[in-house]
BAGU-108579 format. One record per residue (C-alpha): y, z, x; residue in one letter; residue number from 1. Coordinates in steps of 0.5 Angstrom, whole numbers, plus 500, padded with zeros to 3 digits. Each point is the difference from the previous one (the first is absolute). Example, Ala and Ser with C-alpha at 12.3 -4.5 7.8 and 13.67 -1.06 7.14 Angstrom:
BEGIN
{pt {491,516,525},A,1}
{pt {507,498,502},S,2}
//
This chain:
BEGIN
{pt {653,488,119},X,1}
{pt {500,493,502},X,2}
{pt {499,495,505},X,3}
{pt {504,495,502},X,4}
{pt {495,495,502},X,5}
{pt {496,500,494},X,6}
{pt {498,500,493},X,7}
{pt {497,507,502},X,8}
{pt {503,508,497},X,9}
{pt {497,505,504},X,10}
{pt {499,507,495},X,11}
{pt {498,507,502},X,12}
{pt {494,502,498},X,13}
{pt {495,505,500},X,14}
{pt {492,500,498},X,15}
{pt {499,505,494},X,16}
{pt {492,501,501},X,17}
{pt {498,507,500},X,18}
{pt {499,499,507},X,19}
{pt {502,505,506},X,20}
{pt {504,494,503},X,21}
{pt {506,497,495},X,22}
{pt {501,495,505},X,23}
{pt {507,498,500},X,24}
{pt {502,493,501},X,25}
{pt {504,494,499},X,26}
{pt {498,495,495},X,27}
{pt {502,493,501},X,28}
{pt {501,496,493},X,29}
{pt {502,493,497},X,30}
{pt {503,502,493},X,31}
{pt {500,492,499},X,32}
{pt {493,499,501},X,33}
{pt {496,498,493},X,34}
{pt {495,506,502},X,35}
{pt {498,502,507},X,36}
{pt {508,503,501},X,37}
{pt {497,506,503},X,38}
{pt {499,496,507},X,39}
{pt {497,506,506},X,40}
{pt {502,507,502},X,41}
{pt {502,502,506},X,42}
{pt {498,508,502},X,43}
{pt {506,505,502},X,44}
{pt {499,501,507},X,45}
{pt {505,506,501},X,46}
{pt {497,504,495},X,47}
{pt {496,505,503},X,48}
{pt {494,500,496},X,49}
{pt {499,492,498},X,50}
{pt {502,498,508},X,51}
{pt {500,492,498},X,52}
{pt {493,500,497},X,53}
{pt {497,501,494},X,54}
{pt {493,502,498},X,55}
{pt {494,496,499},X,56}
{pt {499,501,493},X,57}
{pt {507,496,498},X,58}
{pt {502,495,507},X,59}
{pt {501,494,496},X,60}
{pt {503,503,493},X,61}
{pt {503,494,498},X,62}
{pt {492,498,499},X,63}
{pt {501,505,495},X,64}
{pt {506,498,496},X,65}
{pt {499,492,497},X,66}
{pt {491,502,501},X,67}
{pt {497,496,495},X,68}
{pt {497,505,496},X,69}
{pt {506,504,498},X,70}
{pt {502,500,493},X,71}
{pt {506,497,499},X,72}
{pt {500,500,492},X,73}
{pt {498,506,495},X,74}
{pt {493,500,497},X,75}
{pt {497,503,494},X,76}
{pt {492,501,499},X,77}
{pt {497,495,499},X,78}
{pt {492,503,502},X,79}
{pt {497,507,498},X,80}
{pt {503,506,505},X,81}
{pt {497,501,508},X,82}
{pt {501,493,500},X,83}
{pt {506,496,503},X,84}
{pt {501,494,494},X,85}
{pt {507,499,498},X,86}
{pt {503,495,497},X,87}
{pt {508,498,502},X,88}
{pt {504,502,494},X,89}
{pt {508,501,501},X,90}
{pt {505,505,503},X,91}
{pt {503,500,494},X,92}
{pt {494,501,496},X,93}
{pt {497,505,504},X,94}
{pt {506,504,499},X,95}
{pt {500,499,493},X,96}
{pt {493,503,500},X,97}
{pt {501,506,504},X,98}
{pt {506,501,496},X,99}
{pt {497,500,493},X,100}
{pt {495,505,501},X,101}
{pt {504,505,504},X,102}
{pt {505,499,493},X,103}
{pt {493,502,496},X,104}
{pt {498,506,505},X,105}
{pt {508,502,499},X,106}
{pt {499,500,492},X,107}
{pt {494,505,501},X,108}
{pt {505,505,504},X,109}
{pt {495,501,506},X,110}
{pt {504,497,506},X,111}
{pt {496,504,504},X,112}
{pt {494,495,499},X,113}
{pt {502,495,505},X,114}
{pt {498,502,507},X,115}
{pt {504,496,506},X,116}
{pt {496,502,506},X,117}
{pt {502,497,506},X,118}
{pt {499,502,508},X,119}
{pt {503,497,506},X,120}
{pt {497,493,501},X,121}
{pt {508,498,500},X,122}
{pt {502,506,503},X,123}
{pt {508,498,499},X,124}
{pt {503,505,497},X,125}
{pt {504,496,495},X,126}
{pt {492,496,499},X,127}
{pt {497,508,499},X,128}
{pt {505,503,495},X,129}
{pt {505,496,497},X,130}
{pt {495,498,495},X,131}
{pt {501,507,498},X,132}
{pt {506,499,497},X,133}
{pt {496,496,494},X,134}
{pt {494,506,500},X,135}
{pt {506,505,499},X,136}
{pt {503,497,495},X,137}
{pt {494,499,496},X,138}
{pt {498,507,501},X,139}
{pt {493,498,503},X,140}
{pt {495,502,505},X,141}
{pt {499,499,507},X,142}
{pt {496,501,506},X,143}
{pt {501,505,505},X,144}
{pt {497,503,507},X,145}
{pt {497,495,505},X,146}
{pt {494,498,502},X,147}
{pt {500,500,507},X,148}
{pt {504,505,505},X,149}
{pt {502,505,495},X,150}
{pt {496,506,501},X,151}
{pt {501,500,508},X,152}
{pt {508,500,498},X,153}
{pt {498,506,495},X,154}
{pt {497,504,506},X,155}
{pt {505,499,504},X,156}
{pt {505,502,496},X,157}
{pt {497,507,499},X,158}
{pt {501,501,507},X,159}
{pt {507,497,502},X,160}
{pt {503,498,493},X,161}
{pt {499,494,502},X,162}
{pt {495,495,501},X,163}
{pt {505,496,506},X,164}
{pt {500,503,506},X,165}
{pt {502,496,506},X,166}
{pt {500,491,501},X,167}
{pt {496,495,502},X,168}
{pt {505,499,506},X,169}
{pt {498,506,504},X,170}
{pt {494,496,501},X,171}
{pt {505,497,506},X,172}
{pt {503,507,501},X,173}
{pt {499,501,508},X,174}
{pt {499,507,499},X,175}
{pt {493,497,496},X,176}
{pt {495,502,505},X,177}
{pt {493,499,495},X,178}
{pt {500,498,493},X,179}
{pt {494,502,495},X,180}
{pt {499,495,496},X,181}
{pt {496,503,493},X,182}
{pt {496,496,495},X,183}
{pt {505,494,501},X,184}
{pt {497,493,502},X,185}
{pt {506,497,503},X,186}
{pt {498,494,503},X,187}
{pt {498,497,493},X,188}
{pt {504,504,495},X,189}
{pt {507,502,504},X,190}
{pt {500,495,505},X,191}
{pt {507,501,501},X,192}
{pt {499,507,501},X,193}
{pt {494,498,505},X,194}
{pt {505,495,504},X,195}
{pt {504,507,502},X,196}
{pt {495,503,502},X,197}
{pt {497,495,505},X,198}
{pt {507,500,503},X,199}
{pt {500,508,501},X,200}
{pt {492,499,503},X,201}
{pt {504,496,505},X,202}
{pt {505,505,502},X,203}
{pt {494,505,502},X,204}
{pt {500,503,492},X,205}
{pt {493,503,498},X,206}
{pt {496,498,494},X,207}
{pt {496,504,496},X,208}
{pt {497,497,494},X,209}
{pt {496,505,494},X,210}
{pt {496,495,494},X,211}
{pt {494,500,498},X,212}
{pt {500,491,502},X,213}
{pt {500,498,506},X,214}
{pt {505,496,500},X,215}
{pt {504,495,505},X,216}
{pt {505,505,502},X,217}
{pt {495,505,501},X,218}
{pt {497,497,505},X,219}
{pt {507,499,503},X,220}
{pt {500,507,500},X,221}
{pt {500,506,507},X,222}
{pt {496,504,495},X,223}
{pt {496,498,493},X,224}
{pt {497,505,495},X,225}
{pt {496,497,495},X,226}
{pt {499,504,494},X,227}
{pt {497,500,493},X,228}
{pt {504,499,494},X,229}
{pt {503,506,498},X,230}
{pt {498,504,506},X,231}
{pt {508,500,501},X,232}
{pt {501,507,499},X,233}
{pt {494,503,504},X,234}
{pt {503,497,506},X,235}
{pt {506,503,499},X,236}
{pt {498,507,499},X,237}
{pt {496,499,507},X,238}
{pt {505,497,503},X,239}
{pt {506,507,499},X,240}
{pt {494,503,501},X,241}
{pt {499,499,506},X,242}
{pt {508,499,502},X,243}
{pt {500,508,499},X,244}
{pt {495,502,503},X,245}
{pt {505,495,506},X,246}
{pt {505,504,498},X,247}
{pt {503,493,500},X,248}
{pt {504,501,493},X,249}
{pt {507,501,499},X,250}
{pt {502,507,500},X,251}
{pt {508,499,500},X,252}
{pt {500,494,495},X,253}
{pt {495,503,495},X,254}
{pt {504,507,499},X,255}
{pt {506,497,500},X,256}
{pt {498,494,495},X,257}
{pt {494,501,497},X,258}
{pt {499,504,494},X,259}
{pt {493,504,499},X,260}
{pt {497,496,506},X,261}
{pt {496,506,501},X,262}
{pt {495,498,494},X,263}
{pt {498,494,505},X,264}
{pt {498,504,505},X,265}
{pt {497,505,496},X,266}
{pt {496,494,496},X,267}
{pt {497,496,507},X,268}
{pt {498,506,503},X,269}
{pt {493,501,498},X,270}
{pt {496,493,502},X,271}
{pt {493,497,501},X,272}
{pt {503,495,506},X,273}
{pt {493,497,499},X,274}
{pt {499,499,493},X,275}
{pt {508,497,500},X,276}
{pt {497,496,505},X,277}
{pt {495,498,496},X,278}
{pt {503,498,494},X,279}
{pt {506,496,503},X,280}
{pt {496,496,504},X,281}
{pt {503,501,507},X,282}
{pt {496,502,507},X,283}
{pt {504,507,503},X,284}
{pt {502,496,506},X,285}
{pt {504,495,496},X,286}
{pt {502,506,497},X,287}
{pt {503,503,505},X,288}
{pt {504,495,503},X,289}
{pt {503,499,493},X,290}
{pt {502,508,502},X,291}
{pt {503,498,507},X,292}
{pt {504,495,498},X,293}
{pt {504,503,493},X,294}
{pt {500,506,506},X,295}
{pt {503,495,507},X,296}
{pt {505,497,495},X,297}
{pt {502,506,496},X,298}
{pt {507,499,498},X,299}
{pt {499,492,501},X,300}
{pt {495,498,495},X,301}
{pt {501,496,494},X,302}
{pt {495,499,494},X,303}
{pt {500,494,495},X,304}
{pt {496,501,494},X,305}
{pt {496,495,496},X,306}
{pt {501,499,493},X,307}
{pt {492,500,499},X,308}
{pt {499,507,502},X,309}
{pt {503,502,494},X,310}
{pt {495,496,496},X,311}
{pt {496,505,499},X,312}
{pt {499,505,494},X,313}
{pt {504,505,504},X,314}
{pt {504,494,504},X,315}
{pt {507,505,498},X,316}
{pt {497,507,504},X,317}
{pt {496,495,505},X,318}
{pt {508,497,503},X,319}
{pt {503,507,500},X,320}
{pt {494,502,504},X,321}
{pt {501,495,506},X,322}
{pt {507,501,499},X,323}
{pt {499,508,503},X,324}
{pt {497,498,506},X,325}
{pt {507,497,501},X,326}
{pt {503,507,498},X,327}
{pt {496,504,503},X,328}
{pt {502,497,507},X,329}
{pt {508,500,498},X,330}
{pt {500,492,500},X,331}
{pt {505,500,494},X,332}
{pt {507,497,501},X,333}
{pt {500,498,508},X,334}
{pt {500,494,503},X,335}
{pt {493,497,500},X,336}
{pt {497,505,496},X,337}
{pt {500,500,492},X,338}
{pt {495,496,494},X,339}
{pt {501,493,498},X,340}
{pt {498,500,492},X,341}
{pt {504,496,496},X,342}
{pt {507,499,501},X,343}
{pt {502,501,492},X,344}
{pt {503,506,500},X,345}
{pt {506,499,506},X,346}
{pt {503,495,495},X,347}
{pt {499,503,493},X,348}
{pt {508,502,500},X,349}
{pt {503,493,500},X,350}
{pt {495,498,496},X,351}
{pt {500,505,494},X,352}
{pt {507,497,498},X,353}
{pt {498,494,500},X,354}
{pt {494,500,496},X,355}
{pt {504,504,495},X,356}
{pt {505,494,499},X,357}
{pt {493,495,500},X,358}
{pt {496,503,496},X,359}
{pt {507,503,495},X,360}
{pt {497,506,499},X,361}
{pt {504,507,501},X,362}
{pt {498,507,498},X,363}
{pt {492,500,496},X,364}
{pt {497,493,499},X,365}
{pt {497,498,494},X,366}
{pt {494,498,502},X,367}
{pt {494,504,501},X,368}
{pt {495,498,505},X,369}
{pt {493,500,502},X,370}
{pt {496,500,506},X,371}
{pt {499,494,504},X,372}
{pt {493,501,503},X,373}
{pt {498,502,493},X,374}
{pt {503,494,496},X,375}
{pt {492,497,497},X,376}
{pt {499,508,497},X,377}
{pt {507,499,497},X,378}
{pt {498,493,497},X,379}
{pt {493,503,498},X,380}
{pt {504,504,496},X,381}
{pt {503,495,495},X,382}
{pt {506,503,499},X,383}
{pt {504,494,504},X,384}
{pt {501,493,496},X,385}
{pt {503,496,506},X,386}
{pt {500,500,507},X,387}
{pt {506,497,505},X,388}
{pt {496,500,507},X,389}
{pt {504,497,506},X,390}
{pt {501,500,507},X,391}
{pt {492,504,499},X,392}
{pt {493,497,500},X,393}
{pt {497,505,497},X,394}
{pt {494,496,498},X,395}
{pt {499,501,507},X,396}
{pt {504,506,503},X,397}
{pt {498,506,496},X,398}
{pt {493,504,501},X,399}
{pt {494,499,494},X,400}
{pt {502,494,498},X,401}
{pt {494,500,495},X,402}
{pt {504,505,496},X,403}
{pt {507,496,501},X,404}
{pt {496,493,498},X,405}
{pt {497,502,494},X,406}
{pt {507,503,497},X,407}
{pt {504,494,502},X,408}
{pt {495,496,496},X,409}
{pt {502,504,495},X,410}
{pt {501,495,493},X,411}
{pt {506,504,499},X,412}
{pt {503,501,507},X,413}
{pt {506,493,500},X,414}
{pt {501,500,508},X,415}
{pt {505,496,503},X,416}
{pt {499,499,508},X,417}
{pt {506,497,505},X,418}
{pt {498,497,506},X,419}
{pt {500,495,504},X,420}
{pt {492,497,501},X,421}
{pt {494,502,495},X,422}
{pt {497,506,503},X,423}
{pt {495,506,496},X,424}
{pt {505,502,495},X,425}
{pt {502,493,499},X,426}
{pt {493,500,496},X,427}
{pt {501,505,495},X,428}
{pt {507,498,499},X,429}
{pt {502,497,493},X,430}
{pt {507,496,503},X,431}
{pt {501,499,507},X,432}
{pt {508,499,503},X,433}
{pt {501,497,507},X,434}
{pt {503,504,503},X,435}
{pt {505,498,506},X,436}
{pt {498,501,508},X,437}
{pt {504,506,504},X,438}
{pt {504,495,503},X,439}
{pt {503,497,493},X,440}
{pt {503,507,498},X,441}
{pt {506,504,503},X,442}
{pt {497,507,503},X,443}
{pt {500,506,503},X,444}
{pt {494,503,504},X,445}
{pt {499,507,502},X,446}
{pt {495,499,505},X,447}
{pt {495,506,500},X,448}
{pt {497,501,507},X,449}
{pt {507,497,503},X,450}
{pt {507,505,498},X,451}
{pt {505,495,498},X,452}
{pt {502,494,495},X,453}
{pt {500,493,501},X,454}
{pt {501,494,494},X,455}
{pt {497,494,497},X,456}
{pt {506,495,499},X,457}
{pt {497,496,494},X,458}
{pt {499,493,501},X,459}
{pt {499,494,494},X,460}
{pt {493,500,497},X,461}
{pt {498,493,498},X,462}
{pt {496,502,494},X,463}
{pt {505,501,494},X,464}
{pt {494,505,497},X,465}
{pt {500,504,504},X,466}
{pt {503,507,499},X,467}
{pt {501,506,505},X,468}
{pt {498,506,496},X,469}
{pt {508,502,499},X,470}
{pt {500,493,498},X,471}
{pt {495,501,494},X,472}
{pt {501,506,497},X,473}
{pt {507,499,500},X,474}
{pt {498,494,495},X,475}
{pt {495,505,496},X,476}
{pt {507,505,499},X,477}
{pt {504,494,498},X,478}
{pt {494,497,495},X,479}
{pt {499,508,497},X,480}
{pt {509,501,500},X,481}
{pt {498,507,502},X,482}
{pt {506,505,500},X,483}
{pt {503,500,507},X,484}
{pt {499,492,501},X,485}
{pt {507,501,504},X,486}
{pt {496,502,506},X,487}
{pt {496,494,500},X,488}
{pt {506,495,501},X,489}
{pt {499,502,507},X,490}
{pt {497,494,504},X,491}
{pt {495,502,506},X,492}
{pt {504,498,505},X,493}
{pt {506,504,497},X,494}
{pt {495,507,500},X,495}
{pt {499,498,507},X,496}
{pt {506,498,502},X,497}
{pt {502,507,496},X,498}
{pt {496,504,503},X,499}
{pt {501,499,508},X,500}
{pt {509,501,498},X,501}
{pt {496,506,498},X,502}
{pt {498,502,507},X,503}
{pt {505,502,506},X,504}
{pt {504,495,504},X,505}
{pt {497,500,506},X,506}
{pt {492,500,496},X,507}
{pt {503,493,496},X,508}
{pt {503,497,507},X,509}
{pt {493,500,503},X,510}
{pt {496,498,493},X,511}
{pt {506,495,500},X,512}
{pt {500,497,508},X,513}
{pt {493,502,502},X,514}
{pt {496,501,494},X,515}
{pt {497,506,501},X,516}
{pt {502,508,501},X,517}
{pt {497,505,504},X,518}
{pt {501,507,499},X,519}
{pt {498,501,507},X,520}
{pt {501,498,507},X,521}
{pt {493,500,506},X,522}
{pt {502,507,502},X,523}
{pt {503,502,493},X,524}
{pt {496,507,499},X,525}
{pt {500,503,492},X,526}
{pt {500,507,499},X,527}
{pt {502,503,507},X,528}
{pt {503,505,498},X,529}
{pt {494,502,497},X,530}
{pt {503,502,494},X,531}
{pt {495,497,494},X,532}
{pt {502,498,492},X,533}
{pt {495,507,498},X,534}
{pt {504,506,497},X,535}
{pt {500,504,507},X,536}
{pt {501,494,505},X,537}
{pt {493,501,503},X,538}
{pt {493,497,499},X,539}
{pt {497,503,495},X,540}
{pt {492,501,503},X,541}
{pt {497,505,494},X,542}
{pt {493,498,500},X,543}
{pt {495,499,499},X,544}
{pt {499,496,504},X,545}
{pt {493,496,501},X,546}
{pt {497,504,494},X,547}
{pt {498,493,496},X,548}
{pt {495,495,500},X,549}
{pt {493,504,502},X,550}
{pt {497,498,493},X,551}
{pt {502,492,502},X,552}
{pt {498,501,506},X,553}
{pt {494,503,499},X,554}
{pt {498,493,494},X,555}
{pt {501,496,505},X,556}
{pt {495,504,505},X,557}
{pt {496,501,495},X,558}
{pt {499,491,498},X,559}
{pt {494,498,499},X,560}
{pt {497,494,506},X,561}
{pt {503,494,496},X,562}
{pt {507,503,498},X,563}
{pt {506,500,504},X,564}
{pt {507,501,499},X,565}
{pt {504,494,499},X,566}
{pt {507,499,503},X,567}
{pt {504,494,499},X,568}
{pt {505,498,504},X,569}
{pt {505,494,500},X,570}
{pt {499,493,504},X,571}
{pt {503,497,506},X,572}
{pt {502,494,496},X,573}
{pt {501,503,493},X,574}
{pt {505,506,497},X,575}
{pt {495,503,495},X,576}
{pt {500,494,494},X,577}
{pt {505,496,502},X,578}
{pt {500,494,505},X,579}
{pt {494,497,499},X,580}
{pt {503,493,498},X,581}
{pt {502,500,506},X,582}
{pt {494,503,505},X,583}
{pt {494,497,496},X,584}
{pt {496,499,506},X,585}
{pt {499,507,500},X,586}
{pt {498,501,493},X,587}
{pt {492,501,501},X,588}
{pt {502,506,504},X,589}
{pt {501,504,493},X,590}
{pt {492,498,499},X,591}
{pt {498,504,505},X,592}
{pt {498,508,501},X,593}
{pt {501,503,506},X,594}
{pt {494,505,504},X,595}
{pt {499,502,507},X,596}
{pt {493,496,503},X,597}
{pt {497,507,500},X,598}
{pt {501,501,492},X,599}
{pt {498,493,499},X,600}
{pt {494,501,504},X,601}
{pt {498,508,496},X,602}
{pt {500,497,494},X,603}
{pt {496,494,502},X,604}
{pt {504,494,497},X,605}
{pt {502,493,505},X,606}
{pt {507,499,502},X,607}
{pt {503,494,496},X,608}
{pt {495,502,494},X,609}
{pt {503,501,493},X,610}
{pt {500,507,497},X,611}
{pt {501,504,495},X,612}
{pt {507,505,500},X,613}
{pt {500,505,495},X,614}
{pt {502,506,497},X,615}
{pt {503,504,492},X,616}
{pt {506,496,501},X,617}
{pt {497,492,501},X,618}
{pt {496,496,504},X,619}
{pt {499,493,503},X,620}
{pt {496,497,505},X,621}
{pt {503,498,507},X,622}
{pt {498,497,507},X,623}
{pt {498,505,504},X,624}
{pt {504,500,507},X,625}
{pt {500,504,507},X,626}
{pt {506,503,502},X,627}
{pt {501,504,507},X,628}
{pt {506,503,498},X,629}
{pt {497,505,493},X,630}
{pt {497,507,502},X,631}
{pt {493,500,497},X,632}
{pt {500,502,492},X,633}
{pt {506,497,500},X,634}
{pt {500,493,496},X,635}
{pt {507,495,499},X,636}
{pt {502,495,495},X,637}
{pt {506,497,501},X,638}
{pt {505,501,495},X,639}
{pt {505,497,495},X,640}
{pt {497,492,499},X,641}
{pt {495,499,496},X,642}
{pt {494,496,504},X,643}
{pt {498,494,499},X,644}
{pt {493,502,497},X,645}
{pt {501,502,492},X,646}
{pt {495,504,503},X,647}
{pt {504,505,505},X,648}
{pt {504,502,496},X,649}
{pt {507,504,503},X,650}
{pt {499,506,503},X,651}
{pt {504,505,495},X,652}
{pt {494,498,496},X,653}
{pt {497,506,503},X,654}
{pt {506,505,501},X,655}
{pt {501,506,495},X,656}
{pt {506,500,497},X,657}
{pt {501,508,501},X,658}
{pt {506,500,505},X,659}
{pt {501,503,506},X,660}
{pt {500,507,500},X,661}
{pt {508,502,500},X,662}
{pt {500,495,494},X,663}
{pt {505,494,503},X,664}
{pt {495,494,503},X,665}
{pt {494,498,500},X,666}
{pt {493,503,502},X,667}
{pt {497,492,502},X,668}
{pt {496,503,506},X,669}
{pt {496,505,497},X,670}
{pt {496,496,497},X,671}
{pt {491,501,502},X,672}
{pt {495,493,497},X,673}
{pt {493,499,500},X,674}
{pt {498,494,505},X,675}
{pt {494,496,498},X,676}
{pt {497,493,502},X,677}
{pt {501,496,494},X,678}
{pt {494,499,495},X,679}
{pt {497,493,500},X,680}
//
């Protein structure tokens, strides 16, 4: 589109962060200007989750786009690894290179050494997977698995075969009479979910917020339950527990729609109420007006669950366990009731025919994989000569990241980085390629809290350098002439325009006159007719169910004074590792670890002081801060950037690698340290 009275084009765009709220907007350029072409963003305000505004963490992107520190040319080491020394060199030189050794890794047959690893940095479809077509080609490997709410997804699909139950929307439902939010700061890390919920407390809603912090939104709530980490599952025990003894289950539901359902019962019928009590961290009171509420608002109550919760070694079970208080009491496929996870699932059917024409691979892939969570074990085993790594900051994302440094210094370990700014990975990289913003690449979205689709209508980038992740294996495959080159002719904005002929007429209307598609309306209630992709149609609730975690729980019962267990969640104003550019008045804040004054006060150390965090994995020394919100024996570090200080190192320093339980994400909030006062 274009205005009449100006210079200024506006396109649809939508933000590719691995962030609940895909903002939807339009973008508003000036393809003539030198380089400040892309001029502001104006968020959608008849999408119903973006509601005409965007989160704090992105307000003014445009900042983001023409910043200063973002690299506009490709760049070869100059400097020893760990550090970010580079000298400018050409694209056509940093081609050739590349080019030159996957020809010599070809000529020794062992395609399967270079690795690609990638996750959702840019988590634009065509961004994600079209460059797989170049991995397929090659017959290398790839990353797969996830790092963040993969475990949760695969516990809910052991009970629905499916892990999308119902939609954010129903948060408005008028037949939403109390919402439990379980584990999920939504006031910093889902603010648009957040906005929902403020508007149903002001049409008489009731909230309940379950967390182990006592977040903004808990102190909004009717009802708080501060937990301990992990504890999760214990609370759901005692609560069915005490809805039989009610007899406020669903009788009818269960016999009609769940399978083996008796197996709960049998599993919560033998309890030492003071001892959950305990371990859970909650007087009986509170308790018990948890019960009352789940019994007034029977058949009206809707559950959103956190991503945090899952975290844990046995994340998987711990979701499938909150989801059977839902079960139990037959809050399934009604309005107002359900469980809001991720949305993925609703919109896997138009999107697998899409993905198979962008990554071009029909039938059994050439590639083989490894998982992602275990990418330094993998490295360290020296099987793998080159390492492609896009839309991924590794060096800061993954768990052990001792483990993972050490293998990416490796001499014999060439490693190519996309990305728009120097970052952690960037230090261990041998070539650097700019990679262009979201908004300079044609994309589609398929936001994972939001069942729908929504596009990036690419507009010019200023520096001719820059390449979308297409874009520069498009390139590669040309400059190794690999077989099926004909794939490779197509231009990104072909895939894109492609891929969205691909899609129903009335799906392209909407991505075409609005931007974005939803699969369903504010009243709009999946599965109603309580029919579930499972080989019977029913809810498969074959337990056990709560017979995991007592040796995890009994290592953190058992910790000594000065050791807590470590939770690391994301910043107000920062998406893991990235943003820092445009928020670094907040930088300090990764310096710092978090304890209760009252642990401060046990262990005998001064609020302000610095000390020293350690455990088998790393160490570093931080600012010992005071925070309200933390049980006691928790401590938290913020995740994702690395601080300020050389001396606090990121977070995942301290974090395993041993994934979660189910084997599908990581375990990043199972991690104890040792907390001591730094030695003069």
């Amino acid at each position: 589109m274009k205005r009449k009275d100006s210079l200024e084009i506006i396109r649809f765009g939508t933000c590719s962060k691995d962030c609940y709220g895909s903002c939807v907007f339009k973008g508003y350029w000036n393809d003539k200007a030198l380089e400040h072409k892309f001029l502001f963003a104006v968020p959608s305000k008849d999408h119903p989750f973006t509601n005409g505004f965007f989160c704090p963490k992105l307000k003014r992107r445009e900042n983001l786009v023409y910043h200063q520190e973002r690299l506009k040319t490709p760049l070869i080491r100059s400097g020893p690894k760990s550090e970010n020394i580079f000298k400018k060199i050409s694209l056509k030189e940093a081609i050739n290179l590349i080019v030159v050794k996957i020809k010599k890794i070809q000529k020794s047959n062992n395609a399967t050494s270079i690795l690609g690893a990638f996750y959702a940095g840019n988590s634009g479809i065509i961004s994600q997977y079209a460059p797989l077509r170049f991995f397929e080609n090659l017959g290398a490997t790839i990353t797969s698995g996830g790092i963040c709410n993969e475990g949760g997804c695969a516990g809910l699909k052991e009970l629905f075969g499916t892990y999308s139950i119902t939609n954010p929307f129903q948060i408005m439902n008028p037949s939403t009479k109390l919402i439990v939010i379980w584990g999920s700061n939504l006031s910093e890390s889902n603010n648009h979910a957040y906005y929902l919920v403020k508007k149903a407390l002001k049409s008489g809603t009731k909230l309940v917020v379950v967390d182990s912090r006592h977040t903004l939104i808990a102190q909004k709530a009717h009802l708080f339950l501060h937990i301990f980490p992990g504890t999760e599952h214990l609370l759901v025990k005692l609560t069915i527990n005490e809805l039989i003894a009610y007899h406020a289950h669903d009788e009818d539901f269960l016999n009609s729609y769940v399978e083996s359902y008796s197996t709960i019962f049998q599993e919560v019928a033998k309890i030492d109420k003071e001892k959950l009590l305990r371990q859970i961290g909650i007087d009986l009171q509170t308790f018990q007006n948890f019960v009352e509420l789940l019994i007034k608002f029977k058949h009206q109550t809707l559950f959103n669950i956190g991503y945090g919760v899952q975290k844990d070694y046995f994340g998987g079970k711990i979701v499938k366990s909150i989801t059977l208080i839902q079960t139990i009491l037959g809050n399934i496929g009604k309005p107002g009731t359900g469980v809001v996870y991720s949305q993925s699932d609703f919109i896997k059917p138009l999107l697998q025919p899409l993905q198979e024409y962008i990554t071009n691979i029909k039938g059994e892939s050439k590639m083989t994989e490894i998982p992602i969570i275990k990418l330094g074990s993998f490295l360290s085993s020296g099987k793998y000569k080159m390492l492609f790594v896009y839309n991924f900051n590794p060096a800061s994302s993954l768990p052990n990241q001792n483990l993972l440094r050490r293998a990416l210094l490796r001499e014999d370990l060439f490693v190519i980085v996309l990305d728009m700014f120097f970052n952690e990975t960037t230090k261990y990289a041998d070539i650097v390629i700019p990679a262009k913003f979201d908004l300079e690449s044609y994309d589609l979205i398929s936001p994972y809290y939001i069942p729908g689709l929504s596009i990036n209508n690419g507009g010019p980038c200023p520096y001719q350098d820059c390449l979308s992740n297409y874009e520069f294996f498009q390139q590669l495959a040309w400059g190794i002439s690999l077989e099926n080159t004909q794939i490779f002719h197509e231009s990104e904005e072909t895939i894109f325009k492609n891929s969205v002929r691909m899609l129903p007429s009335n799906i392209q209307e909407d991505l075409n006159s609005k931007g974005y598609y939803l699969l369903f309306g504010n009243d709009s209630v999946p599965f109603n007719d309580l029919k579930f992709p499972t080989p019977n149609k029913r809810i498969q609730a074959i337990g056990p169910h709560f017979k995991f975690g007592e040796k995890e729980l009994k290592r953190k019962v058992n910790m000594k004074k000065n050791e807590f267990l470590l939770i690391s969640p994301s910043h107000l104003y920062f998406l893991h590792s990235q943003l820092g550019q445009l928020n670094q008045r907040y930088l300090n804040e990764f310096n710092k670890i978090f304890l209760t004054s009252e642990d401060i006060e046990t262990i005998d150390l001064e609020i302000g002081g610095k000390v020293h965090v350690s455990n088998e994995y790393g160490s570093g020394i931080y600012i010992l801060t005071e925070s309200p919100i933390l049980k006691p024996r928790t401590a938290l570090i913020y995740s994702g950037l690395s601080s300020t200080s050389h001396e606090s190192p990121n977070v995942n320093y301290f974090v395993p690698d041993k994934p979660e339980e189910l084997g599908f994400s990581g375990a990043y909030n199972s991690a104890i340290v040792k907390i001591k006062k730094l030695d003069s």
